[in-house]
C-alpha positions in Angstrom: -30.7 6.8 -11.6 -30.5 2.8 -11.9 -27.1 3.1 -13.2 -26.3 5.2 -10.7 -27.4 3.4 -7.9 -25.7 0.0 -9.9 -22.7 1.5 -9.4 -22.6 2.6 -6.3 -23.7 -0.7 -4.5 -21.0 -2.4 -6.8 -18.1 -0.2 -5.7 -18.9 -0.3 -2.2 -18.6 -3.5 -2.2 -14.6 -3.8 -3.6 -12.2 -3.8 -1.0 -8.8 -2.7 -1.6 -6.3 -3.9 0.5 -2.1 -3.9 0.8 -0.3 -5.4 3.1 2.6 -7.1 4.4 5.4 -8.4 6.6 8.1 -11.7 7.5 9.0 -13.8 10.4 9.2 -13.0 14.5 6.2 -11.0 14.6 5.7 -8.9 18.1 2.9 -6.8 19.2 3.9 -2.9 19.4 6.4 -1.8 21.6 4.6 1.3 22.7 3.0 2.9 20.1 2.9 2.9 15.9 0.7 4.3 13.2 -0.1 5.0 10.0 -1.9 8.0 8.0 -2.8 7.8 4.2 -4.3 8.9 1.5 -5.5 7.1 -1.8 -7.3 7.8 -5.0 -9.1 5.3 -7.0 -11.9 4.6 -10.3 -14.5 2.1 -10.4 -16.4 1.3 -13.5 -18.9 -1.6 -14.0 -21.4 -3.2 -16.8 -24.0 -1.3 -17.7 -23.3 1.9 -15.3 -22.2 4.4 -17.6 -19.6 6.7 -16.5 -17.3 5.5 -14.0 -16.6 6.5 -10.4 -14.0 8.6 -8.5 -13.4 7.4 -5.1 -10.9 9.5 -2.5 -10.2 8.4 0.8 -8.4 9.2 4.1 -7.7 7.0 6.6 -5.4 6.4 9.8 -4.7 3.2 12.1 -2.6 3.3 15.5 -1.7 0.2 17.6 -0.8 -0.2 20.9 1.3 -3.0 22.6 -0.3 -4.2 26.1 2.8 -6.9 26.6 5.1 -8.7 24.7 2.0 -10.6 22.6 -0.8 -8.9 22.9 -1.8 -5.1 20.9 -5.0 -3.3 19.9 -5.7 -1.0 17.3 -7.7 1.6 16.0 -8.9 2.2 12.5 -10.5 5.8 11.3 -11.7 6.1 7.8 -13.6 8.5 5.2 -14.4 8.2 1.5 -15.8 10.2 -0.9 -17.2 8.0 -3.3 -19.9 9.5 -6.2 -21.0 12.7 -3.8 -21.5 10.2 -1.3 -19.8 10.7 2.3 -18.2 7.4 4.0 -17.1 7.9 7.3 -16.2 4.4 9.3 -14.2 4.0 12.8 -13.3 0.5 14.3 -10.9 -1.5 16.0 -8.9 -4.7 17.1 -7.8 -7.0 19.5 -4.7 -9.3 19.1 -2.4 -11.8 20.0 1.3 -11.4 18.6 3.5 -14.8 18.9 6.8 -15.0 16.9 5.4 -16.9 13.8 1.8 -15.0 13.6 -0.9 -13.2 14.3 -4.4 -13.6 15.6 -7.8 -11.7 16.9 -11.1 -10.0 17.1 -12.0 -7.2 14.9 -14.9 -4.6 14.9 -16.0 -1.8 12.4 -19.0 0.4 12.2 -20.0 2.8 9.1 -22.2 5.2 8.2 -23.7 6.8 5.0 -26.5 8.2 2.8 -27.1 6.9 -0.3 -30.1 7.5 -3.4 -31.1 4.5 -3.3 -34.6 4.1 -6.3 -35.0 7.6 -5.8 -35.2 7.6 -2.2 -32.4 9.7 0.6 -31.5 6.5 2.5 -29.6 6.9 5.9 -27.2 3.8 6.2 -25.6 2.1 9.6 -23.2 -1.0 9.2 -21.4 -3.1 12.0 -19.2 -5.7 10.9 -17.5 -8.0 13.4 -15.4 -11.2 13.1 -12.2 -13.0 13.7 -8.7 -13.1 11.8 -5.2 -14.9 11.9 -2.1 -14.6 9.8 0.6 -17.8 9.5 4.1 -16.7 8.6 5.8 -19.1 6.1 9.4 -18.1 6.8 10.7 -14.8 5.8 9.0 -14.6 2.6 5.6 -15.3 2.6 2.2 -14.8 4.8 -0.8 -16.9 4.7 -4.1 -14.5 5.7 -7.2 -15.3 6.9 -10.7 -13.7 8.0 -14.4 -14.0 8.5 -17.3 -13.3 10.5 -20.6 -11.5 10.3 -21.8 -8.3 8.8 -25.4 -6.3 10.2 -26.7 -3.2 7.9 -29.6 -1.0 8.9 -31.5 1.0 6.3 -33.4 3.6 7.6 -35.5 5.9 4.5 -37.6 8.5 6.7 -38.5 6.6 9.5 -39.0 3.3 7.2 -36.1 0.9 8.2 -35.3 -2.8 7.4 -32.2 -4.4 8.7 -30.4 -6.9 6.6 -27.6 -9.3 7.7 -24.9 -12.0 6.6 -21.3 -13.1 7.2 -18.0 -12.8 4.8 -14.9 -14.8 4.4 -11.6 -14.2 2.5 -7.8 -15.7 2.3 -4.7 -13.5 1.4 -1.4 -14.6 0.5 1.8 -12.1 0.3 5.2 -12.1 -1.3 8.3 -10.4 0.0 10.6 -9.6 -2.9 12.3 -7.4 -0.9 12.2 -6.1 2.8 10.5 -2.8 1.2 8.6 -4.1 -1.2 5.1 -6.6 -0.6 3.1 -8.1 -3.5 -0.1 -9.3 -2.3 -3.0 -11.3 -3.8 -6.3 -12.1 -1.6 -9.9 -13.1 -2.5 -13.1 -12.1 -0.5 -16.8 -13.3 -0.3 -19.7 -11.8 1.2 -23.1 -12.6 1.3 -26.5 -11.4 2.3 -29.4 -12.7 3.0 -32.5 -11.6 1.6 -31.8 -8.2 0.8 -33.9 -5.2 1.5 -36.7 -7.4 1.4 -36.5 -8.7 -2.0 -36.5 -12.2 -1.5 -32.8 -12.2 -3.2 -29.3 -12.9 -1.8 -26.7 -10.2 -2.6 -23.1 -12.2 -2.8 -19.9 -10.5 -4.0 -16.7 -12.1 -4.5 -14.1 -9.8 -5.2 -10.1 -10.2 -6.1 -7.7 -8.0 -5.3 -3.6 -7.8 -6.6 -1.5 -4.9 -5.0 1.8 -3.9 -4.3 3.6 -1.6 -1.9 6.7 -0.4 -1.5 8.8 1.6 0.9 10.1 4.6 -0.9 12.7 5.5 2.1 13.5 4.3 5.4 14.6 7.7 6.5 11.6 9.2 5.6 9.3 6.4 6.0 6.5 6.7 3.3 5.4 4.1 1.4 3.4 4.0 -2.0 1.1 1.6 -3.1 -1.2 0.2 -5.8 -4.3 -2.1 -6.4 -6.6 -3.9 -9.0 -9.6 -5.2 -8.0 -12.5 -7.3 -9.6 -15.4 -7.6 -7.8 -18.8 -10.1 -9.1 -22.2 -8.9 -7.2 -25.4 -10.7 -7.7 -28.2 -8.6 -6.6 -31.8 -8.9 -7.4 -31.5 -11.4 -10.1 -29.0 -9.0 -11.5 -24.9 -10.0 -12.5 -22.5 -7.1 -12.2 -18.9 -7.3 -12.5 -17.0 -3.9 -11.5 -13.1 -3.0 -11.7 -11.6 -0.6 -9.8 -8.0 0.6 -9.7 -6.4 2.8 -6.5 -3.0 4.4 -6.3 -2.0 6.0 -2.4 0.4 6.8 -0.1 0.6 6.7 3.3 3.0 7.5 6.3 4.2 5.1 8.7 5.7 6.5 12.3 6.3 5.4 15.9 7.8 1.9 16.2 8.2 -0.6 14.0 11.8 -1.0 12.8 13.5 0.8 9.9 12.1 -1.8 6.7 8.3 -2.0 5.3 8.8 -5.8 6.9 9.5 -4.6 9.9 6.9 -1.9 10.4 4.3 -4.3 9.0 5.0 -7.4 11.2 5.7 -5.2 14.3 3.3 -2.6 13.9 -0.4 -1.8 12.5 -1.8 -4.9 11.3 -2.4 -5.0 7.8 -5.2 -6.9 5.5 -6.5 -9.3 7.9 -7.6 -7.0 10.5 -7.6 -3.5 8.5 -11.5 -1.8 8.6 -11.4 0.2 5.4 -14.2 2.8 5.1 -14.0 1.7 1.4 -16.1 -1.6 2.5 -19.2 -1.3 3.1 -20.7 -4.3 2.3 -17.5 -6.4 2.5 -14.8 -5.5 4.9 
């Protein structure tokens, strides 16, 4: 059951994220969306068998002016018999050379945690910004707070903390985005025990835009994740292959639908993150 539980606070806790996009950035001009689909394996020291993680999600935005867009994120994983679900959202501004906002996500889960059927609430909230560096590369930014609520039969605690990560993203193409970014989060005193839980994870992944006609992209990510718990050290990989649909506006390349469309790492709320967005 340790094992078990080892792993599953681990793999919560990797993100995997692809995105995206060049210069002369606008908000949506109406609407644009995306729905996909992913599979991926996490494994880490000492957990014994490793971890099948499945997981649908969808994002539309929606262009209020020439600069300015929301969005709305929907998510579920399946993730070692345990049910994700997550829903969130975002506020932006859209100038040529970037983009900047507010972003919210709540989740919700059950978990075994020591034995025990643990319901468990999450709101994470914070800020993000991306800097175009010509036509070839984005600078990504993100950070802000994270609250969790554990609630075991009427017994609840509440823990809370704050993350931070950078992403950086290569165009070798106009379909095709290689993408590197590194996230922390930390927590303060978790569940009681008088320990931080930190996890820094790094993430490479790569997507590419099979067909403008029919616009569906496949992608792929690597991630390492390090999560100090409870005096323990766990390092955990985890490997995810997807695809996922792009429609409404946007403009015909993977470029174009990611600068002018749903935003991609720095605001994405993947139901994949629990503990770090």
């Amino acid at each position: 059951m340790l094992n078990r539980t080892k792993l599953l606070l681990a793999s919560t806790a990797l993100v995997v994220s692809v995105p995206i996009a060049p210069a002369m950035a606008a908000a949506p001009m109406g609407f644009a969306g995306t729905i996909g689909a992913s599979y991926g394996q996490v494994d880490c020291d000492d957990c014994g068998d490793s971890s099948d993680a499945w997981t649908i999600d969808g994002s539309g935005a929606f262009g209020f002016g020439p600069m300015f867009g929301g969005q709305v994120d929907v998510g579920y994983t399946s993730l070692d018999e345990t049910d994700l679900f997550g829903v969130g959202g975002s506020l932006f501004w859209a100038p040529a050379m970037g983009r900047a906002g507010v972003s919210l996500l709540w989740q919700t889960t059950e978990q075994d945690l020591f034995g025990f059927d643990v319901d468990v609430d999450g709101l994470t909230y914070g800020v993000f910004g991306e800097y175009y560096v010509g036509d070839y590369f984005t600078i990504g930014a993100k950070g802000g707070g994270v609250s969790v609520n554990f609630d075991a039969g009427g017994a609840d605690d509440d823990v809370s903390g704050s993350y931070i990560g950078a992403a950086l993203t290569g165009y070798v193409m106009p379909n095709l985005a290689i993408q590197g970014d590194v996230l922390f989060t930390g927590v303060d005193d978790f569940l009681g025990s008088d320990e931080d839980l930190d996890t820094t994870t790094f993430t490479i992944g790569a997507e590419y835009l099979v067909s403008e006609m029919v616009p569906i992209a496949i992608y792929g990510a690597y991630s390492f994740g390090n999560t100090e718990i409870a005096g323990e050290d766990l390092d955990t990989n985890k490997w995810t292959i997807g695809a996922r649909f792009y429609f409404g506006a946007g403009g015909p390349t993977l470029v174009d639908k990611h600068r002018n469309g749903t935003l991609g790492w720095v605001g994405r709320t993947s139901s994949t993150s629990f503990i770090a967005p």
